[in-house]
C-alpha positions as CSV (number, residue, x, y, z in Angstrom):
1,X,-11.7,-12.0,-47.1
2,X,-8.7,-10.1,-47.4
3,X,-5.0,-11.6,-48.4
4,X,-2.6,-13.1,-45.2
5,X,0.4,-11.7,-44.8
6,X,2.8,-14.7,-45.5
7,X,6.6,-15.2,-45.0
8,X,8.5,-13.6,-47.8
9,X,6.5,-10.6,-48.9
10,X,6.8,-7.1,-48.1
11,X,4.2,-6.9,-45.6
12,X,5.7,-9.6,-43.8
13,X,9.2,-7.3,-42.9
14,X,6.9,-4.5,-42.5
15,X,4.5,-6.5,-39.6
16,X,7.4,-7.2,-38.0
17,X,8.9,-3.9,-37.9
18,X,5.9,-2.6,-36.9
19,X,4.9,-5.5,-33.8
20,X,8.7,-5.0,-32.5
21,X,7.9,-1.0,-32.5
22,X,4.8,-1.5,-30.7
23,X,6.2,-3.7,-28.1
24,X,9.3,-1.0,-27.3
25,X,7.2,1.9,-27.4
26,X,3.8,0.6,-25.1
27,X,6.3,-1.2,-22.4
28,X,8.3,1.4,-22.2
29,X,5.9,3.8,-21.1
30,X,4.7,1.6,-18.8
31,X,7.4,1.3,-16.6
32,X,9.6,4.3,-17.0
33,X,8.8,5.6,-13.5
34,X,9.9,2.1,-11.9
35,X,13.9,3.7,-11.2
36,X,12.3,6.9,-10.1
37,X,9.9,5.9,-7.4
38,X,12.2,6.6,-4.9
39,X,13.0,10.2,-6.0
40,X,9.5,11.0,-7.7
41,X,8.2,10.0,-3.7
42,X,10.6,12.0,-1.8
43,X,9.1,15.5,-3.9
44,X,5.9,14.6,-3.3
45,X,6.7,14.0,0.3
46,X,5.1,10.1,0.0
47,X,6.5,6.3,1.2
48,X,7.3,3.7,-1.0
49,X,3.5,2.2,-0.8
50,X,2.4,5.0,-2.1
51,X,5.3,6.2,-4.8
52,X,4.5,2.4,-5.9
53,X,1.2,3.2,-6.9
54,X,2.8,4.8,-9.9
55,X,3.2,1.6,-11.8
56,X,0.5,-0.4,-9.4
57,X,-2.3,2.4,-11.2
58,X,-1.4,1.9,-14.6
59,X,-1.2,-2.0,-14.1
60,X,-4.5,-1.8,-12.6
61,X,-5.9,0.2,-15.6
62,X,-4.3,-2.7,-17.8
63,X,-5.9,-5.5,-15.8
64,X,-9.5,-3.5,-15.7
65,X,-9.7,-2.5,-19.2
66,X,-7.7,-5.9,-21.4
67,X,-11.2,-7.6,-21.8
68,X,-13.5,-4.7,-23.0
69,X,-10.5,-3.5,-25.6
70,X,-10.5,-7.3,-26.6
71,X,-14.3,-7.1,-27.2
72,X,-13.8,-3.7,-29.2
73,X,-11.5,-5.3,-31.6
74,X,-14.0,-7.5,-32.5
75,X,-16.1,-4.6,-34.2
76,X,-12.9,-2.1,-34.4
77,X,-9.7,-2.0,-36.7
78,X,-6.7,-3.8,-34.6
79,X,-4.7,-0.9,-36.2
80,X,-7.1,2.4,-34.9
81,X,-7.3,0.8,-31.5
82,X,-3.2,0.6,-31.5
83,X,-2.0,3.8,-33.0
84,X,-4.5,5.4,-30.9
85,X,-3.9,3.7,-28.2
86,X,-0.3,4.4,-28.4
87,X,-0.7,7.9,-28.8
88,X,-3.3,8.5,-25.9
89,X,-0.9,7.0,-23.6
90,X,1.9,9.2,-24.7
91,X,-0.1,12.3,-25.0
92,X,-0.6,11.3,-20.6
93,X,3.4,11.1,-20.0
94,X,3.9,14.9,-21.1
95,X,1.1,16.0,-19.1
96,X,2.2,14.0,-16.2
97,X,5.5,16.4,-15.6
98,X,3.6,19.3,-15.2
99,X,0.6,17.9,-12.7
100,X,1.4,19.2,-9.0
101,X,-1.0,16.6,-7.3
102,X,0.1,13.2,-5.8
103,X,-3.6,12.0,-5.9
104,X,-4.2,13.2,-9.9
105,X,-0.5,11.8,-11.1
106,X,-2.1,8.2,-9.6
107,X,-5.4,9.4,-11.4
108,X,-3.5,10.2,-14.8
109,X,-1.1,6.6,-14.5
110,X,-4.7,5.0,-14.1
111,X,-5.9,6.3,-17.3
112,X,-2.5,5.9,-18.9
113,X,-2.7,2.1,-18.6
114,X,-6.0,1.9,-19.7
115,X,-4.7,3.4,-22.8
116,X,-1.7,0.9,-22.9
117,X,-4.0,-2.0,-22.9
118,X,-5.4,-1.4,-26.4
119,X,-1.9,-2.1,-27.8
120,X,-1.2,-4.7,-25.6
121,X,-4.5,-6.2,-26.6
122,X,-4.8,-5.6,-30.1
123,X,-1.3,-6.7,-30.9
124,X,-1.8,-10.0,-30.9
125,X,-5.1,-9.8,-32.0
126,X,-3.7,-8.7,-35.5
127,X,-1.2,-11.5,-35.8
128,X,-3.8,-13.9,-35.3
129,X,-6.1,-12.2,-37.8
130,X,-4.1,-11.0,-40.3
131,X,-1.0,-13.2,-40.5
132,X,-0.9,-16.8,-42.0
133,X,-1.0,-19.7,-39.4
134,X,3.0,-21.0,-40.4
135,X,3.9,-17.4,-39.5
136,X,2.4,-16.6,-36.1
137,X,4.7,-17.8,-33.8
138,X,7.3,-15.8,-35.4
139,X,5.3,-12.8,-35.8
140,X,4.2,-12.6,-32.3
141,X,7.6,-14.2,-30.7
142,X,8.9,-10.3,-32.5
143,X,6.2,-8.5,-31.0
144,X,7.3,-10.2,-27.3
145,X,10.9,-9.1,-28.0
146,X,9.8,-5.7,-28.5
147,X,8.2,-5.4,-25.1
148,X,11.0,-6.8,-23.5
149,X,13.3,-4.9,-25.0
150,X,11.1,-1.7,-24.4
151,X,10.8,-2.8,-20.8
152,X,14.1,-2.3,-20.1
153,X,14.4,0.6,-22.6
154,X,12.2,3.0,-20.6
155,X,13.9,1.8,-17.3
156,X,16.9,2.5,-18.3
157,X,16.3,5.9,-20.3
158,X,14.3,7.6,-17.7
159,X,16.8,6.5,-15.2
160,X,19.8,7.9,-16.9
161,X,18.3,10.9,-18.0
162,X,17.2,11.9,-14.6
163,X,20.9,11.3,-13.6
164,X,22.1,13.5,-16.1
165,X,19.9,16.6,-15.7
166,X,18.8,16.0,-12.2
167,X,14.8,16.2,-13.2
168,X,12.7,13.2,-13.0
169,X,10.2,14.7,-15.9
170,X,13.3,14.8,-18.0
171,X,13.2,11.3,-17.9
172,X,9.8,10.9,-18.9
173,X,9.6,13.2,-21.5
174,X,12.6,11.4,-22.8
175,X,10.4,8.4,-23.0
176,X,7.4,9.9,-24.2
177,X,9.6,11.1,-27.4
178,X,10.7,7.3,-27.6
179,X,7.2,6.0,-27.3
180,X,5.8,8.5,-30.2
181,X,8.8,7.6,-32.5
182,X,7.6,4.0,-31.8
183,X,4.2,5.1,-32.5
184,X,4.9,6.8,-35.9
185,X,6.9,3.8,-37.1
186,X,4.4,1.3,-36.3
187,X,1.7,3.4,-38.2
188,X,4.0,3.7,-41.4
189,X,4.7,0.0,-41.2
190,X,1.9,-1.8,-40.3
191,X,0.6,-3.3,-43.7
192,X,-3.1,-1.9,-44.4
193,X,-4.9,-5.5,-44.2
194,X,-7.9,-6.1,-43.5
195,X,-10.4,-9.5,-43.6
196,X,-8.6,-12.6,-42.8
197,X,-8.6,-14.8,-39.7
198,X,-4.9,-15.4,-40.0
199,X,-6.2,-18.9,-38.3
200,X,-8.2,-20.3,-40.8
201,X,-11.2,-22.4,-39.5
202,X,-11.4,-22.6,-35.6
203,X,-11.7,-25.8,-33.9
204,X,-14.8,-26.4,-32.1
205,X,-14.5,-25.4,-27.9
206,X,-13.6,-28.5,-25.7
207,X,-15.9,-29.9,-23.3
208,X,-15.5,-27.8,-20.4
209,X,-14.2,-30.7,-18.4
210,X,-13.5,-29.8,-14.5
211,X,-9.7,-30.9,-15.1
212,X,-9.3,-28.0,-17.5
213,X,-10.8,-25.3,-15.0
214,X,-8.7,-26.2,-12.0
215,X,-5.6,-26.2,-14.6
216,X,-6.3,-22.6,-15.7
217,X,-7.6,-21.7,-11.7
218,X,-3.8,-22.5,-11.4
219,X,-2.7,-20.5,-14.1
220,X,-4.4,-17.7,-13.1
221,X,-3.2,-17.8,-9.7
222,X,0.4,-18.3,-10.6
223,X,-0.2,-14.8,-12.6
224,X,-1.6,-13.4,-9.8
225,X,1.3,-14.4,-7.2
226,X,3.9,-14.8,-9.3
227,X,3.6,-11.3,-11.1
228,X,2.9,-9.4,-7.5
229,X,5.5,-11.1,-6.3
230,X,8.3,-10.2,-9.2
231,X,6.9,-6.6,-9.5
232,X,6.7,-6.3,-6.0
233,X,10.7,-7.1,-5.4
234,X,11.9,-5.1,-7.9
235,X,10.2,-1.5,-6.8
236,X,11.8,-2.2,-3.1
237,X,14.8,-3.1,-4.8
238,X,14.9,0.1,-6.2
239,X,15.1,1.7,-2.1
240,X,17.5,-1.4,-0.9
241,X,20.5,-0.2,-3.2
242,X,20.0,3.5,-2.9
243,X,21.0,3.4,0.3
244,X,23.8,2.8,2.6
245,X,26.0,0.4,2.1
246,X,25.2,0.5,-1.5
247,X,23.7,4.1,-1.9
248,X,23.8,3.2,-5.9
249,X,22.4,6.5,-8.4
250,X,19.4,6.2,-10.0
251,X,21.6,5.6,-13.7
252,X,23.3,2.4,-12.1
253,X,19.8,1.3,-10.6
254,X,18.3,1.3,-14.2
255,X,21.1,-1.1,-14.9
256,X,19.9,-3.5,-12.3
257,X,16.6,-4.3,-15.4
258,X,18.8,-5.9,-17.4
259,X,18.1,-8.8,-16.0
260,X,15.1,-9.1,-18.3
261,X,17.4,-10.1,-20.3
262,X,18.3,-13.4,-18.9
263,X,13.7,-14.1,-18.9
264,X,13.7,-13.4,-22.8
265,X,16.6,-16.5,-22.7
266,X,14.4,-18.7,-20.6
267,X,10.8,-18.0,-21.9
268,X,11.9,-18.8,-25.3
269,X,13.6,-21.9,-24.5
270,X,10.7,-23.3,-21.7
271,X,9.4,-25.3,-24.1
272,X,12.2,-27.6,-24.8
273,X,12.1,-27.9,-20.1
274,X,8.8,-29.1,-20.8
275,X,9.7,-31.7,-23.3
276,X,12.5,-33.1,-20.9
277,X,11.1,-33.1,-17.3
278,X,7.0,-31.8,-18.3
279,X,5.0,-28.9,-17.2
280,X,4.9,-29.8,-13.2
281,X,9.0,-30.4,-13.2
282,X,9.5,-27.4,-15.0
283,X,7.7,-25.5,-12.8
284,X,9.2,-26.8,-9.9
285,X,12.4,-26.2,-11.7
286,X,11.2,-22.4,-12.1
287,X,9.8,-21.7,-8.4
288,X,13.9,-23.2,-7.5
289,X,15.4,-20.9,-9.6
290,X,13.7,-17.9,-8.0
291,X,14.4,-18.9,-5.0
292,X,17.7,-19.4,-5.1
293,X,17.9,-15.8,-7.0
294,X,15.7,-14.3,-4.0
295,X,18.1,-15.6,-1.7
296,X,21.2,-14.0,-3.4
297,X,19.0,-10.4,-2.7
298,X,19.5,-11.0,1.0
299,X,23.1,-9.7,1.9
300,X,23.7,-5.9,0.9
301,X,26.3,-6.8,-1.6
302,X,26.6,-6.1,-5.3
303,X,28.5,-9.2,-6.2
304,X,24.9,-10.8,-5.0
305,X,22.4,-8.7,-5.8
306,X,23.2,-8.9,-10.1
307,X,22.9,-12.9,-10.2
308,X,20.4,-12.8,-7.7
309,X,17.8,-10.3,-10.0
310,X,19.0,-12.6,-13.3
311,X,18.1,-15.4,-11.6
312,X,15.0,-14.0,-10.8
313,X,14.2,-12.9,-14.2
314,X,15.3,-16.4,-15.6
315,X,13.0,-18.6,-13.1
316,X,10.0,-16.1,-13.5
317,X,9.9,-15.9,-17.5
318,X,10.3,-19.3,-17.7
319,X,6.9,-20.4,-15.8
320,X,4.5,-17.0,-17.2
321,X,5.7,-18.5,-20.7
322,X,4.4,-21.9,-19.6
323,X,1.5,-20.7,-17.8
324,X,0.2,-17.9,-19.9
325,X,0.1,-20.7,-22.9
326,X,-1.9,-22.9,-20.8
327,X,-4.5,-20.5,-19.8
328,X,-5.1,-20.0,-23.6
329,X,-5.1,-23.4,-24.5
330,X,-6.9,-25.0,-22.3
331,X,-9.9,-22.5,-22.5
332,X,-13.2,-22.9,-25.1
333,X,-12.1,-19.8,-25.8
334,X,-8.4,-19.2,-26.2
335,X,-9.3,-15.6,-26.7
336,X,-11.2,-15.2,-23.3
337,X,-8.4,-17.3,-21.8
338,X,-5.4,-15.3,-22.6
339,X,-7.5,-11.8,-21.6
340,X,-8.3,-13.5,-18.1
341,X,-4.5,-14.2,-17.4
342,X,-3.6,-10.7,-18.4
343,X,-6.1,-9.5,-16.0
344,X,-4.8,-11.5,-13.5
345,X,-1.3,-10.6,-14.8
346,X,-1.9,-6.8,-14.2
347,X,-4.0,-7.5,-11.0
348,X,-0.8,-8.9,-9.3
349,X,1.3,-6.2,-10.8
350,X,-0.6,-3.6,-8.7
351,X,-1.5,-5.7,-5.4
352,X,2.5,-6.7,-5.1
353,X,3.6,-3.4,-5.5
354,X,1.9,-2.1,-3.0
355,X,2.2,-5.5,-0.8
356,X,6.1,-4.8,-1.0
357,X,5.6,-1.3,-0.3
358,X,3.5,-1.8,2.8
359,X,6.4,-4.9,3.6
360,X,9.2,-1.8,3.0
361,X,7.3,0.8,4.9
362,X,6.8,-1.6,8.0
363,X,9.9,-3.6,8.4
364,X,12.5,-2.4,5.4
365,X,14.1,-5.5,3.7
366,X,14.0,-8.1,6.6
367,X,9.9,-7.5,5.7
368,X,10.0,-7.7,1.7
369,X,12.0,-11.0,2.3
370,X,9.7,-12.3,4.3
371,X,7.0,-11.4,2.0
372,X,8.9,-12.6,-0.8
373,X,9.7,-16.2,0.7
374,X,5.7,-16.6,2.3
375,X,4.9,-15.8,-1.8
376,X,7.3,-18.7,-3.2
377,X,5.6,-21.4,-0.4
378,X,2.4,-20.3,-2.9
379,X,4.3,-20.9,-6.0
380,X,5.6,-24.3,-4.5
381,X,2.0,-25.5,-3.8
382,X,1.0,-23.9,-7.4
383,X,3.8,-25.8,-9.3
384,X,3.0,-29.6,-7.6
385,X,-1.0,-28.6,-8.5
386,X,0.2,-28.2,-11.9
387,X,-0.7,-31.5,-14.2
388,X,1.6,-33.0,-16.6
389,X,-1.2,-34.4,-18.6
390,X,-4.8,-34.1,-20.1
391,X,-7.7,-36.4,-18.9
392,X,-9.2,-38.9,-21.0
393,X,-12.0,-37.9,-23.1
394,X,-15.4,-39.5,-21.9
């Protein structure tokens, strides 16, 4: 058994260079076309149902394909199945720009997130077999930065790129050259460890108790709605400001991501809600929030729409952090339980954006609001299912 990486040494700077680079480079491919939906459709001649099937087909790539890269890092280096993950998924964006079919882009974003998931999977899977137990949290909570971060990178650079030239694959390739930088980085830094289970000895499964399954049923579900619904708002967003009275650019609409921002504040800081008021108040506390942020999307008015999308970000982030932990935890196998929430995660990405889409298509915003609100009764009944505690062992 190979030596952890432990807090102090070289390889420890080096992992965490290397998990922050993976993070920025794999999420920002995967949403770089989210500001450009509107004027990738309008080329192609298509709605916004169907120009939302550009993130929707590489989410549903992710959600199909995180179990089986999980099960090939069992027998597989974590760091092959990421740098070559990585690098299949940016060798896809520069084709994309020069593909002249609607229905083989959607094709190509399908086998792009497939691609992504192998970093997204593998990722964590190193921490937690490489890395000592003191250090994980850390290690990983870098690696979670890094996606946000690269979330709202590749937003934001596509979108402004595309401003300045005019041309849409501009911004792509613009992110593709991002991504492999990323990619490159990551290989030089990730430390060339192998053996360890960064874990030590695993605890024995728990008795698979009904309580625990309807907890995690409610997980699962809140990842399902909760993700569709977030996703989902955000793509018709991206139509509601371009036009009259608004009629915002496509640089200013990558602006409108930062409101990631305010969810890396909240996630991180969830777990000191759950201390105070437990799990059910906090994610009571979190379906509020985004409604009161849903509600400040309503009027066509800048001075609403900024707080309403932090907002947004800030009660979402808050509950996935809570709930994605407790689909983990309170699995016999955390490992199984985090790879089912992801594919719920990624499931719900691609139904809501097309849900949205279909809601924008039909009935503009008064539809997408309607949507949105009927989604956050779910969340309400979700949140009160949610249990504060644990049943007694028998």
């Amino acid at each position: 058994m190979g030596q952890l990486v432990s807090r102090g040494t070289s390889d420890y700077g080096r992992a965490l260079g290397a998990l922050f680079c993976i993070g920025i480079g794999a999420y920002a491919l995967t949403y770089a076309p989210q500001p450009l939906l509107r004027v990738i459709g309008e080329e192609y001649g298509v709605g916004a149902s169907q120009s939302a099937l550009l993130l929707s087909a590489a989410t549903f790539g992710l959600a199909t394909s995180v179990l089986i890269w999980g099960a090939i890092t069992s027998r597989v280096s974590e760091r092959r199945v990421i740098i070559g993950g990585l690098a299949a998924a940016v060798l896809v964006s520069l084709i994309i720009p020069f593909t002249h079919s609607w229905g083989i882009i959607v094709v190509q974003r399908v086998v792009q997130g497939i691609a992504l998931a192998a970093p997204f999977t593998a990722a964590l899977a190193w921490v937690g077999r490489h890395v000592e137990l003191a250090s994980v949290a850390q290690v990983s909570g870098l690696y979670i930065a890094g996606t946000t971060v690269g979330g709202m990178t590749g937003r934001l650079l596509s979108g402004f790129v595309n401003e300045m030239t005019g041309d849409w694959r501009m911004g792509l390739a613009a992110v593709s050259l991002l991504s492999a930088i990323m990619g490159g980085l990551a290989h030089l830094l990730l430390p060339a460890t192998e053996g360890g289970t960064g874990g030590g000895e695993q605890p024995p499964p728990r008795p698979e108790l009904p309580w625990y399954k309807r907890q995690r049923l409610v997980a699962y579900l809140f990842s399902l709605v909760g993700m569709g619904t977030f996703v989902g708002l955000y793509n018709v967003v991206v139509y509601r400001v371009s036009e009259p009275p608004l009629s915002m650019g496509t640089s200013v609409t990558s602006l409108l991501f930062l409101g990631y921002l305010a969810g890396t504040f909240t996630s991180a800081r969830a777990g000191r809600l759950v201390a105070s008021i437990g799990v059910r108040g906090a994610m009571i506390v979190g379906t509020v929030t985004m409604a009161v942020g849903v509600a400040l999307l309503i009027p066509p008015s800048a001075y609403t729409l900024w707080p309403g999308l932090f907002i947004l970000c800030g009660g979402f982030f808050a509950m996935h952090s809570i709930q994605s932990g407790r689909a983990t935890s309170l699995h016999p196998k955390p490992g199984i339980g985090s790879g089912l929430y992801l594919t719920y995660y990624y499931a719900g990405s691609s139904l809501g954006g097309i849900g949205f889409g279909l809601a924008w298509d039909l009935g503009h915003w008064p539809a997408a609001m309607g949507l949105a609100f009927s989604a956050l009764g779910v969340l309400a009944v979700l949140a009160l299912l949610t249990s504060n505690g644990q049943p007694a062992s028998r």
